[in-house]
KOLDRENKE-457367 format. One line per 10 residues: number of its first residue (from 1); their letters; for each residue x, z, y of N, C-alpha, C, O. Coordinates in steps of 0.1 Angstrom, whole numbers. Example, Ala and Ser with C-alpha at 12.3 -4.5 7.8 and 13.67 -1.06 7.14 Angstrom:
<bases>
1 = AS = 132/78/-57/123/78/-45/132/78/-33/142/85/-33 | 128/71/-22/137/71/-11/129/79/0/134/80/11
</bases>
This chain:
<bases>
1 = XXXXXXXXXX = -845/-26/1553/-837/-31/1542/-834/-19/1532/-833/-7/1536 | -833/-23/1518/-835/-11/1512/-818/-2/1511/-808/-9/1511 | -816/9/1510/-800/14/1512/-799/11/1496/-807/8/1488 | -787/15/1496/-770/14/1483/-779/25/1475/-787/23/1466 | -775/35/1479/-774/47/1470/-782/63/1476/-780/68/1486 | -789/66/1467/-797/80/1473/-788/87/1465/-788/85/1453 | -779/97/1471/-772/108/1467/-782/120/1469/-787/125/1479 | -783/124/1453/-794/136/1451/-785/147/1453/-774/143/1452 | -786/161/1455/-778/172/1459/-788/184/1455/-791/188/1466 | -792/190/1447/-801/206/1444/-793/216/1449/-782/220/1443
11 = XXXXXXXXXX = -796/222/1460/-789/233/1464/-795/245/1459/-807/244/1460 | -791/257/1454/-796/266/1456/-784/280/1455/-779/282/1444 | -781/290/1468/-772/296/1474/-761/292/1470/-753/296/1462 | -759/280/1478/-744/275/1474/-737/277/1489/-728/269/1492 | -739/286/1499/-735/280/1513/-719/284/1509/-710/281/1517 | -717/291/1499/-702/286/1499/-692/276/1499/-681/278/1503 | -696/262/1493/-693/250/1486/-699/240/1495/-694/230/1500 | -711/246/1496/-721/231/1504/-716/223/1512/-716/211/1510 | -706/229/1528/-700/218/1535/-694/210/1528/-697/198/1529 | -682/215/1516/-672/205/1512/-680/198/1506/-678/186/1506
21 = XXXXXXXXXX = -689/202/1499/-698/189/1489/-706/176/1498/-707/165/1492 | -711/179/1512/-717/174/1515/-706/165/1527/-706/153/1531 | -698/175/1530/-686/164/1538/-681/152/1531/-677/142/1537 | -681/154/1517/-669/143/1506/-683/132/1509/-678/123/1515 | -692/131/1507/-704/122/1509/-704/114/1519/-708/103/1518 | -700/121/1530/-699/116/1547/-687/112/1543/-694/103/1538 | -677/110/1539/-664/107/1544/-660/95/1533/-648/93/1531 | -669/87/1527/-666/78/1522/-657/65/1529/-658/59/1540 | -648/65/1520/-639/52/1527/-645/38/1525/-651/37/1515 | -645/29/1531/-651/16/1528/-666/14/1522/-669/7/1513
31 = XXXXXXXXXX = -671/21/1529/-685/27/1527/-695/27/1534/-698/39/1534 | -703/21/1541/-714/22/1553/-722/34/1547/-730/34/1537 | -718/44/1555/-729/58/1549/-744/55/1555/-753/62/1553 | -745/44/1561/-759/41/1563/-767/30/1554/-778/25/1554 | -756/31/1548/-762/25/1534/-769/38/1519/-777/37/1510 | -762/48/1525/-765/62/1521/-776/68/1521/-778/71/1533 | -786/74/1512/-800/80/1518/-797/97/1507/-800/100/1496 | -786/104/1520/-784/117/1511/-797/127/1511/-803/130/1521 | -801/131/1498/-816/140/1495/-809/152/1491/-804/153/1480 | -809/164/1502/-805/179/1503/-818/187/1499/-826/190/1507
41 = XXXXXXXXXX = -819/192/1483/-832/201/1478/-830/212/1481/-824/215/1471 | -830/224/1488/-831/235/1490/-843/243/1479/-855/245/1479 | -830/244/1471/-845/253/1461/-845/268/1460/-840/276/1451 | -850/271/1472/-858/287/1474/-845/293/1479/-849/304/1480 | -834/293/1483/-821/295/1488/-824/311/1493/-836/311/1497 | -820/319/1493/-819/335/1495/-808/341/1509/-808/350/1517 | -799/329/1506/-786/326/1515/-788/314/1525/-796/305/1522 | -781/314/1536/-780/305/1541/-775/292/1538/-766/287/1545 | -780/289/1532/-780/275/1528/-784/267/1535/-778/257/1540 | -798/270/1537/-809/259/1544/-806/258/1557/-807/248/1564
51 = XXXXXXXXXX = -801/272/1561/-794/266/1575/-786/258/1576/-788/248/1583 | -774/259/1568/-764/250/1569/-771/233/1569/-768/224/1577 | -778/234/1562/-784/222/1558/-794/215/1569/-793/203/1570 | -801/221/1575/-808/219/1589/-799/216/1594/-803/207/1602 | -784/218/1596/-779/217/1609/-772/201/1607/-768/193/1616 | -772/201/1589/-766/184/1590/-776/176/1591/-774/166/1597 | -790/179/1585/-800/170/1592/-803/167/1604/-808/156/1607 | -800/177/1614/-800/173/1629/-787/165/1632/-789/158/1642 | -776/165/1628/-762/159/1626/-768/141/1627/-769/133/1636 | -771/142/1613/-772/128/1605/-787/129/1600/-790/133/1588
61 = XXXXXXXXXX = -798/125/1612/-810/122/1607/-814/109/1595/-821/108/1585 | -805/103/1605/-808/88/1589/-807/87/1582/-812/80/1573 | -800/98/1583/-788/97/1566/-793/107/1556/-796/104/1545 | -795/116/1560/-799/131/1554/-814/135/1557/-820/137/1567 | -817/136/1542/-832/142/1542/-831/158/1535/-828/161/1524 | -835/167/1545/-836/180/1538/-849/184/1535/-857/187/1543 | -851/184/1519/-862/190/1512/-865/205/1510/-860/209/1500 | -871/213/1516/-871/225/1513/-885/227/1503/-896/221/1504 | -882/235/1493/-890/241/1481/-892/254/1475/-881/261/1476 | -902/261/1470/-902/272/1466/-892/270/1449/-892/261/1441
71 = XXXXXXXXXX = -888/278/1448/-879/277/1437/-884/273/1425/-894/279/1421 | -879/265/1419/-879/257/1406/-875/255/1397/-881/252/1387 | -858/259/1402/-847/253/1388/-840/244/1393/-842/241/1404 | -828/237/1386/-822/223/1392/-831/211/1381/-832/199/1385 | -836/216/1368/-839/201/1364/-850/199/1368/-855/189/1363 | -858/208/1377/-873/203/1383/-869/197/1395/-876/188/1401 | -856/200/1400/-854/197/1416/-848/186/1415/-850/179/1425 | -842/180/1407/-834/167/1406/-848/156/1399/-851/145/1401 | -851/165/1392/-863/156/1390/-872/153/1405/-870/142/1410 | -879/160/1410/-877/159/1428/-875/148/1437/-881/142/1445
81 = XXXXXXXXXX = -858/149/1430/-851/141/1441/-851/127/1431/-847/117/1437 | -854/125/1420/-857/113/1416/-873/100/1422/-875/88/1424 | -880/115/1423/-892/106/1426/-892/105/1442/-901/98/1446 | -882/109/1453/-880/108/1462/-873/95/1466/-875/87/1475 | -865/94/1459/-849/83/1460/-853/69/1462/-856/62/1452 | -853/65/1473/-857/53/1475/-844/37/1476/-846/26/1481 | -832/42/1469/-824/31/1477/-820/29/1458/-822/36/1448 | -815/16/1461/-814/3/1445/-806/16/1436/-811/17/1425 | -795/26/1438/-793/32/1429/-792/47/1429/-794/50/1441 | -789/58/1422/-789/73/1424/-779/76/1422/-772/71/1413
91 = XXXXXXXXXX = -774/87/1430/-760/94/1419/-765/109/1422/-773/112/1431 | -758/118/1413/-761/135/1413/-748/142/1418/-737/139/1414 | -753/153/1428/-740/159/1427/-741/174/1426/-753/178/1428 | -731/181/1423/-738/198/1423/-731/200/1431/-720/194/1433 | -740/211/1438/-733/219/1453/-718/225/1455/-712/227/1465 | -713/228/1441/-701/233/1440/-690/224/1439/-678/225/1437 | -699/211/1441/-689/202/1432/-683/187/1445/-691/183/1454 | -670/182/1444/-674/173/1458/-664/162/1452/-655/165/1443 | -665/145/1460/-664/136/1454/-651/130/1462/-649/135/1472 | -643/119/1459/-633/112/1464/-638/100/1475/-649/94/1476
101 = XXXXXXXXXX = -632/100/1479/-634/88/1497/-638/77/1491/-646/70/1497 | -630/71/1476/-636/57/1475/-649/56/1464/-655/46/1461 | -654/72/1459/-663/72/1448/-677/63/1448/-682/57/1439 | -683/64/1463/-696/55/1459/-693/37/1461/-702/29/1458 | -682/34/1464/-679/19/1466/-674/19/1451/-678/8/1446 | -669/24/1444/-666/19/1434/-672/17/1421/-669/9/1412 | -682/28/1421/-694/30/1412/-704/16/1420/-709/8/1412 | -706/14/1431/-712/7/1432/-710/-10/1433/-720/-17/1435 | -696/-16/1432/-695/-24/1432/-689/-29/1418/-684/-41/1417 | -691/-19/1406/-691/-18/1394/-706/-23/1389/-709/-32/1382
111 = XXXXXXXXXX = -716/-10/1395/-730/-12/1388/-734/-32/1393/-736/-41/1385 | -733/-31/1407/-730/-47/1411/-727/-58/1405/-734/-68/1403 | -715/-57/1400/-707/-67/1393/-710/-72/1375/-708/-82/1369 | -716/-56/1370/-719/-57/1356/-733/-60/1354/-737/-62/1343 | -742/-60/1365/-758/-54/1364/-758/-46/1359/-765/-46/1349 | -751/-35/1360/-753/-22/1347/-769/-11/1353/-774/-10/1364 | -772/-8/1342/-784/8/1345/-774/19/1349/-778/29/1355 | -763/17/1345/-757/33/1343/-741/23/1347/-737/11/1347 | -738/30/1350/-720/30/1354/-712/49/1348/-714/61/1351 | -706/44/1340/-700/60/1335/-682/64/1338/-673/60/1331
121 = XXXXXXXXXX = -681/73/1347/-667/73/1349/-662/89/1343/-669/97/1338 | -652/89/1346/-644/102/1344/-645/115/1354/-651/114/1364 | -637/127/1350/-636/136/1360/-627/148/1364/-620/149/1354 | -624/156/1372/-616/163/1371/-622/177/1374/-633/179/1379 | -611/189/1369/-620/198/1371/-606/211/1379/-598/220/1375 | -611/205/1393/-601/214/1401/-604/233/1403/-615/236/1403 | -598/238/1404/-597/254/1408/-589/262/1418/-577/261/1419 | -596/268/1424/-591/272/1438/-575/271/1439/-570/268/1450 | -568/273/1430/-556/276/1433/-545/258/1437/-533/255/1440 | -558/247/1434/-557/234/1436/-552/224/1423/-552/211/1424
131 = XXXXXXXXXX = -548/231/1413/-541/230/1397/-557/222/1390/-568/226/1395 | -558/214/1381/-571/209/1378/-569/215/1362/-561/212/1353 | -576/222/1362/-584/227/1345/-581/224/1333/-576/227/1322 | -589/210/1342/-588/197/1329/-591/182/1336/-599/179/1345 | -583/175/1330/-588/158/1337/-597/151/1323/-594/155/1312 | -608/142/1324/-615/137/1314/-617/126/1317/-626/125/1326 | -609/114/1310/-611/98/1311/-621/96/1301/-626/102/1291 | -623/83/1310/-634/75/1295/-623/68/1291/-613/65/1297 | -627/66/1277/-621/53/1271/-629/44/1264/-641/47/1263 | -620/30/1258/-631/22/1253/-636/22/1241/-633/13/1233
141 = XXXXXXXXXX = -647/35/1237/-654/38/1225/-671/36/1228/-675/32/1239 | -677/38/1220/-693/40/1222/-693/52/1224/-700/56/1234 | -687/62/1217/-693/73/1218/-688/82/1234/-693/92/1238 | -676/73/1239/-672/80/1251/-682/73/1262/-684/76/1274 | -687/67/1257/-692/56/1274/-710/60/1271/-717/56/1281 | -717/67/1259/-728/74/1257/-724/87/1259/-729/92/1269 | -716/95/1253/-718/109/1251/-706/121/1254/-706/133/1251 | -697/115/1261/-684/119/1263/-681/130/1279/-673/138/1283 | -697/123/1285/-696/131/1297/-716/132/1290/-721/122/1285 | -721/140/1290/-731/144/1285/-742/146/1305/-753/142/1308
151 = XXXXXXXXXX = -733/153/1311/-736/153/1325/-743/141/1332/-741/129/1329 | -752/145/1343/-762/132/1351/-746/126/1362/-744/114/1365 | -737/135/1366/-729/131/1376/-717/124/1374/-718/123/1361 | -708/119/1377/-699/111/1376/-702/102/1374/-694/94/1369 | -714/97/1376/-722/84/1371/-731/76/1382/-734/83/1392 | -737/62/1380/-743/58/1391/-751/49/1382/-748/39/1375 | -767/56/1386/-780/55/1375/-785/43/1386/-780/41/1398 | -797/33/1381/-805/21/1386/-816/27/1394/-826/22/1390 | -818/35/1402/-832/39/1402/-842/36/1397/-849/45/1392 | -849/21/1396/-857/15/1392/-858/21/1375/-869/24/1370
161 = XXXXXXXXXX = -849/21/1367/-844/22/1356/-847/32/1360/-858/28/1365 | -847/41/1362/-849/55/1364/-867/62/1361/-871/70/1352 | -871/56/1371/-885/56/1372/-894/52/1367/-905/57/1368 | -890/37/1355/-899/30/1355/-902/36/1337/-911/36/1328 | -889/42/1338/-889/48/1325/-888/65/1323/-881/72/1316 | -893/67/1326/-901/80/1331/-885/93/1325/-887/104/1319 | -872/87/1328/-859/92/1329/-861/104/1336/-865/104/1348 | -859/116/1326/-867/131/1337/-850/143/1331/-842/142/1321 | -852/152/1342/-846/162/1336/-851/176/1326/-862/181/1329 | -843/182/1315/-855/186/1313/-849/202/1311/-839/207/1307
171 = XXXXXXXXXX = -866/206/1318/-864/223/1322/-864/235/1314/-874/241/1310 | -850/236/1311/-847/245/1298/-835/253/1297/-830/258/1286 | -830/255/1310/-823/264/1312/-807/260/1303/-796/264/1306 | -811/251/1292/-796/247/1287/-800/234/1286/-812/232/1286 | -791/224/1284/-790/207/1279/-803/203/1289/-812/198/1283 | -804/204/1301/-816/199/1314/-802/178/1308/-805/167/1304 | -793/183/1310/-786/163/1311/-786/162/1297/-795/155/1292 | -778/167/1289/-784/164/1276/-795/155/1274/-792/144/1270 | -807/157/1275/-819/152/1270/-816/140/1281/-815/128/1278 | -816/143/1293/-816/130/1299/-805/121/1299/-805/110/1306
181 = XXXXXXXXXX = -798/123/1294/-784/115/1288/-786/100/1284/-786/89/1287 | -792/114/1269/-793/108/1259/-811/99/1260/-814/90/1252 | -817/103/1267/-830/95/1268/-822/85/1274/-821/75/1267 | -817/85/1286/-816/73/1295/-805/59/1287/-803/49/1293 | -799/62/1274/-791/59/1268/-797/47/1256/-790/38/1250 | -811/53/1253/-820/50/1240/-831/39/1252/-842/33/1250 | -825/41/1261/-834/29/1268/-826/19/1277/-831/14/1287 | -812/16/1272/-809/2/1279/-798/0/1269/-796/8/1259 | -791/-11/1271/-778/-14/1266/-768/-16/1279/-756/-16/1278 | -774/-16/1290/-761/-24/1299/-760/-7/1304/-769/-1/1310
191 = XXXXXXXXXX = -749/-4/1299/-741/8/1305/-722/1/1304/-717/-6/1295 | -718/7/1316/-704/4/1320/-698/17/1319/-703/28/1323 | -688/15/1313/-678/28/1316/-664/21/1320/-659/10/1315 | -659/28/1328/-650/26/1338/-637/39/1341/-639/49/1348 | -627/37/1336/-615/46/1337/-613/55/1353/-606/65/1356 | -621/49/1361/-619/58/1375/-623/72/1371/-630/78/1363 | -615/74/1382/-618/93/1382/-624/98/1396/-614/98/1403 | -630/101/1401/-636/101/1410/-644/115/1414/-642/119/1426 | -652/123/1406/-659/136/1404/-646/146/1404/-635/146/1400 | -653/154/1412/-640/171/1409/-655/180/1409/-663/186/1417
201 = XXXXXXXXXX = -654/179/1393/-665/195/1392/-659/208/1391/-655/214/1381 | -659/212/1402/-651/226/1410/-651/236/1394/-661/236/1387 | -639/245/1390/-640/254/1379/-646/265/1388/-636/271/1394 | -658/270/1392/-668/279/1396/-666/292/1387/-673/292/1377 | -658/303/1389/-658/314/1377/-674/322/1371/-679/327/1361 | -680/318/1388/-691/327/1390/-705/316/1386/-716/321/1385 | -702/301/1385/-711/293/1382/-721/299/1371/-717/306/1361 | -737/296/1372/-743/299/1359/-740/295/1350/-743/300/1339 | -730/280/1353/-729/271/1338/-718/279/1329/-718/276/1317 | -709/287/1333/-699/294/1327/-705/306/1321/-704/317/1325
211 = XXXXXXXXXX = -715/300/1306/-721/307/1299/-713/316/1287/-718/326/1281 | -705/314/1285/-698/318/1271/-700/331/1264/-703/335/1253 | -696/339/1279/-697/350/1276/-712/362/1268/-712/374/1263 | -722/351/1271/-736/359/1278/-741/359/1263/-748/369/1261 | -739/350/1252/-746/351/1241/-755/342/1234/-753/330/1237 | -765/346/1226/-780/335/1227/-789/346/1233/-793/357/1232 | -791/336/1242/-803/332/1254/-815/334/1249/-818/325/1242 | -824/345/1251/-840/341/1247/-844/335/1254/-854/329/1249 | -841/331/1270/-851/320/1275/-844/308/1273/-847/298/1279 | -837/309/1266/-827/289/1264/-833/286/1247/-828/292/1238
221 = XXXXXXXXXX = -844/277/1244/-851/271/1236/-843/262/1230/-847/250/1234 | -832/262/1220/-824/253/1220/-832/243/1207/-830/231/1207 | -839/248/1198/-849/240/1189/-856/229/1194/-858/219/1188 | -861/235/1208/-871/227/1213/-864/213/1219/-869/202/1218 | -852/217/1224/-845/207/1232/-836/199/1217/-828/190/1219 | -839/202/1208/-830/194/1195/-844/181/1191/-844/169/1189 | -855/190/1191/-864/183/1189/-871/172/1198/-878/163/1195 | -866/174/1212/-869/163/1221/-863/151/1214/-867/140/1211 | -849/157/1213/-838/146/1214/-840/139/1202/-838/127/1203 | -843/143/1190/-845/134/1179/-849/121/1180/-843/110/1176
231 = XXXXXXXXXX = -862/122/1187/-869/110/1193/-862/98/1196/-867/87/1193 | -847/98/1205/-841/92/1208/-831/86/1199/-821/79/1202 | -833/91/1188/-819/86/1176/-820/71/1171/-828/68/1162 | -813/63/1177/-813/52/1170/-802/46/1160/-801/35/1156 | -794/54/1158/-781/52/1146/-778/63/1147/-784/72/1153 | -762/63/1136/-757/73/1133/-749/81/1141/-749/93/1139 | -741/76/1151/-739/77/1167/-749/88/1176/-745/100/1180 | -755/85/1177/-769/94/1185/-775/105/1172/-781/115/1176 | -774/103/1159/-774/116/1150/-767/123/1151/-770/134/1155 | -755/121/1148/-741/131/1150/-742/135/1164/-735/145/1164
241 = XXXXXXXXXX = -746/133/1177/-744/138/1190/-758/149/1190/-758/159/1197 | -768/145/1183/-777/153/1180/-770/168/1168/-770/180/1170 | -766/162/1157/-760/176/1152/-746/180/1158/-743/190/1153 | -737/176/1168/-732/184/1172/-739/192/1183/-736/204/1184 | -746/186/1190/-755/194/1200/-758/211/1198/-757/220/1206 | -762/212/1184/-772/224/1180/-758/235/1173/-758/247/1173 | -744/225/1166/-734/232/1162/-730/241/1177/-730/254/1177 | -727/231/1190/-720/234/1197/-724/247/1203/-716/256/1206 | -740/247/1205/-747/260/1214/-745/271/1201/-744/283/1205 | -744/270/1190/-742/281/1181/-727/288/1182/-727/300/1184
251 = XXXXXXXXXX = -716/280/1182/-705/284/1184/-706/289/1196/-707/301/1197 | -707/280/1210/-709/282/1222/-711/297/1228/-704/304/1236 | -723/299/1221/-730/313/1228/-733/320/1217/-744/326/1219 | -728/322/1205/-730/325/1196/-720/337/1191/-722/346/1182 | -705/332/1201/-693/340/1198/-697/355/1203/-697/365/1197 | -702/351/1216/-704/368/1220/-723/379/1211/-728/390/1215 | -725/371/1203/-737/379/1196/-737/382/1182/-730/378/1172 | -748/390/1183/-745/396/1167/-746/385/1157/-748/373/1159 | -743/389/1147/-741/383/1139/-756/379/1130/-758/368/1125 | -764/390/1128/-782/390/1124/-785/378/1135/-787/369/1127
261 = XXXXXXXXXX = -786/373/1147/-788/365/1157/-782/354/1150/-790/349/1143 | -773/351/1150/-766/341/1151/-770/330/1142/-774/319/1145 | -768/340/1128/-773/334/1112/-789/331/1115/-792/320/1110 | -795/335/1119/-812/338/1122/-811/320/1129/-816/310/1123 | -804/322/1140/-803/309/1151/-804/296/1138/-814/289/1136 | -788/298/1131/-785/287/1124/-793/284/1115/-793/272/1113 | -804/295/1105/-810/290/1099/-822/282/1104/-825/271/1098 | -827/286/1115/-840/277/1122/-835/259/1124/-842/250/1122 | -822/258/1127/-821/251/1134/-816/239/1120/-815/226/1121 | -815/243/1114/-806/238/1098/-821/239/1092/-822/232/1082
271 = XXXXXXXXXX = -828/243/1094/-845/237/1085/-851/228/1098/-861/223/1094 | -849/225/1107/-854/218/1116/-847/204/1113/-855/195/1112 | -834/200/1112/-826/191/1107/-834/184/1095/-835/172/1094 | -838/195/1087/-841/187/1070/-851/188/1076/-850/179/1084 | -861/194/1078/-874/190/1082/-877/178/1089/-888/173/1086 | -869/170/1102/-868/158/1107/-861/151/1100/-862/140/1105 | -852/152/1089/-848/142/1081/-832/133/1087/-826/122/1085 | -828/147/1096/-814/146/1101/-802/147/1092/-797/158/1090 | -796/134/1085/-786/134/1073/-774/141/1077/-766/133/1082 | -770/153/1076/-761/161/1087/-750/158/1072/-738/158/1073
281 = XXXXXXXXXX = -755/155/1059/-746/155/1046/-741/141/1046/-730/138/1041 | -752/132/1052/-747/117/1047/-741/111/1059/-731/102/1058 | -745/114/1071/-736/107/1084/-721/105/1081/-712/113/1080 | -720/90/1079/-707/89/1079/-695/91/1090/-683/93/1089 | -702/92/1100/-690/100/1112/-688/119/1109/-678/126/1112 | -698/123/1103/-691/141/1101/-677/139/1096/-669/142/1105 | -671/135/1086/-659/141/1081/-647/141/1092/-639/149/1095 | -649/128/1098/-633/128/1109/-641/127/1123/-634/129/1133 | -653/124/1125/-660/127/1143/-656/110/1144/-649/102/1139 | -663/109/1153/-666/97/1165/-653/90/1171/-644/96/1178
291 = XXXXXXXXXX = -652/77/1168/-635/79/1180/-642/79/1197/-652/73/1203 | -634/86/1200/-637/85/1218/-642/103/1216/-640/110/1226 | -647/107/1207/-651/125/1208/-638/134/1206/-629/132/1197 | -636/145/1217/-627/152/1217/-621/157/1201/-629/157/1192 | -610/159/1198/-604/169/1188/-609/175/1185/-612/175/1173 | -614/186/1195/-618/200/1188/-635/199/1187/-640/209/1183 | -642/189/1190/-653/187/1190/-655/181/1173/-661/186/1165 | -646/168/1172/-643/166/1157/-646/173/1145/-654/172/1135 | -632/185/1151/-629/195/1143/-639/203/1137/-640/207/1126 | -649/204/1149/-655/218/1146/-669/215/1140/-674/224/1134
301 = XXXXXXXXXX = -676/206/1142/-685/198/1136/-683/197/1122/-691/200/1113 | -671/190/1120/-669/186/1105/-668/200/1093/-673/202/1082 | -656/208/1104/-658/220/1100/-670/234/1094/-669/243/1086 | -682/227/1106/-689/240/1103/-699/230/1094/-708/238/1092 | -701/219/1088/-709/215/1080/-707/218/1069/-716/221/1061 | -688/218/1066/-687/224/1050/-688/233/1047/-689/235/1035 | -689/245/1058/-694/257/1053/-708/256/1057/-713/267/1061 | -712/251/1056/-730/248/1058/-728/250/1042/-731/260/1036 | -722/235/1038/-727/227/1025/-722/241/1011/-727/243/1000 | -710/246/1016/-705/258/1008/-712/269/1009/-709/278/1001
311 = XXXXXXXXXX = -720/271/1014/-733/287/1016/-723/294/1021/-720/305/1015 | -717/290/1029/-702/301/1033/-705/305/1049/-695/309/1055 | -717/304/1056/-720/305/1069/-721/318/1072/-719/323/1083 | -724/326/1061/-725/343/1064/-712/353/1067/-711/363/1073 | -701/344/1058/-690/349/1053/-686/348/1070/-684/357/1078 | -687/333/1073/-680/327/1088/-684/338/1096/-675/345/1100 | -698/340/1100/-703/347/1109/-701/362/1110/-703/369/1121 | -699/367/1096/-690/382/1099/-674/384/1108/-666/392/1112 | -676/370/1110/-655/372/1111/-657/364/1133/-650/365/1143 | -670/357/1130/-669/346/1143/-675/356/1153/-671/358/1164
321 = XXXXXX = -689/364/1146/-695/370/1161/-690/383/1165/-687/389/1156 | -689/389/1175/-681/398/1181/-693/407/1182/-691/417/1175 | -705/408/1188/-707/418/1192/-717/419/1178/-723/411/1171 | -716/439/1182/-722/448/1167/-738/446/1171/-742/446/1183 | -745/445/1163/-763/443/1159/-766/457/1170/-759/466/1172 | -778/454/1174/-781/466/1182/-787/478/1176/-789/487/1183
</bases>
């Protein structure tokens, strides 16, 4: 009989986090974890990880498949664990990150009840000292129940849906969910979004995702990944998530670099726009943002267009980027 749910898991030196991530999984309430087909990727681990992870496979053979790999990345490895995942639906989790006792009954008696491809909930973002960061509900917009959680997790994908539509992650060091977001988004209508809160994506100080500081990235291709995404634009909704996309990694990682970088970045990316015929002047969502999109997401979008449209981007970037030209 086919199981519920393949919980995908990409490990790589997480043996700090790993039990609690992989315990919250086991400990679902009202839940037949043998309904469960958890997929543990060990990708190239340095640390003991894979031990730890051996030892829950001999634990819970049924339940737990441990994949070991020479290292890859996470969006090759979750890609991986897609073409692996054999049960009616998927969910993703990161190693740092761990889930609530009723999370997979509820996602799944949601995807159940709606036939949804996608089920989309909220999340929290707890920190060692137990105080949560930030909490992030959906509410009832389009733009929150597409683009509001941009992430593969807090969510519970169709498998079939998954596969049949060649739903991939993609390997780029930045926006790997991004692109699959937003692909997996441009290929259904039945998505559910649902006010539960269920995900605690751990505030990790040392996580790779806590980029801010680091700059622009020569191995992070952010043109290339704007250009995937075009593809998938079918209104003005999915253009605006596309131009804030390319605003946000500018500001994003743009604070800590020079200023020759930055302007350099914005010009490529602002002829790639007119060159695809991206209306970043005529979208009627720029002036006040999307309802269901954050404030300062609003803000800053609307903001950095008019000094687009004012040639005032040079002026901005003397005063925004911090560090001096080398």
């Amino acid at each position: 009989m086919k199981r519920k749910i393949s919980v995908i898991i990409p490990v790589y030196n997480g043996k700090k986090y790993l039990a609690r991530c992989i315990d919250s999984v086991l400990s679902q309430r009202d839940f037949d974890i043998d309904d469960l087909e958890i997929l543990v990727l060990n990708d190239g681990s340095s640390d003991s990880s894979l031990n730890i992870l051996e030892k829950y496979g001999k634990r819970f053979p049924h339940i737990i498949k441990v994949i070991n790999q020479k290292n890859v990345g996470v969006a090759r490895t979750r890609n991986n664990g897609i073409e692996l995942a054999e049960a009616k639906y998927t969910m993703f989790i990161d190693q740092d990150d761990y889930i609530d006792a009723d999370y997979c009954k509820t996602f799944y008696e949601t995807a159940e009840r709606d036939e949804s491809d996608i089920v989309v909930g909220g999340y929290r973002r707890p920190s060692d000292d137990g105080n949560n960061v930030r909490v992030v509900k959906q509410s009832n917009t389009e733009y929150s129940k597409k683009y509001k959680i941009s992430a593969a997790w807090a969510k519970i994908h169709r498998t079939d849906f998954l596969k049949q539509n060649k739903i991939r992650f993609y390997d780029n060091n930045y926006g790997e969910d991004i692109l699959f977001t937003m692909h997996e988004n441009s290929k259904t209508k039945r998505v559910t979004s649902t006010d539960y809160i269920g995900y605690n994506w751990y505030w990790n100080s040392d996580s790779v995702s806590n980029t801010s500081q680091r700059g622009l990235n020569s191995n992070i291709n952010i043109l290339k990944l704007l250009d995937e995404m075009i593809p998938c634009i079918d209104n003005e909704l999915d253009e605006y998530y596309v131009i804030q996309t390319g605003i946000h990694y500018l500001l994003f990682s743009g604070r800590n670099a020079p200023k020759v970088d930055f302007l350099g970045l914005y010009s490529k990316i602002f002829e790639l726009f007119d060159d695809k015929s991206i209306a970043y002047r005529k979208n009627k969502l720029i002036p006040l943002g999307p309802k269901g999109a954050l404030a300062i997401t609003r803000v800053a979008v609307s903001v950095f267009i008019i000094l687009h449209n004012l040639n005032l981007m040079g002026s901005f970037a003397k005063i925004y980027c911090k560090r001096p030209a080398n």
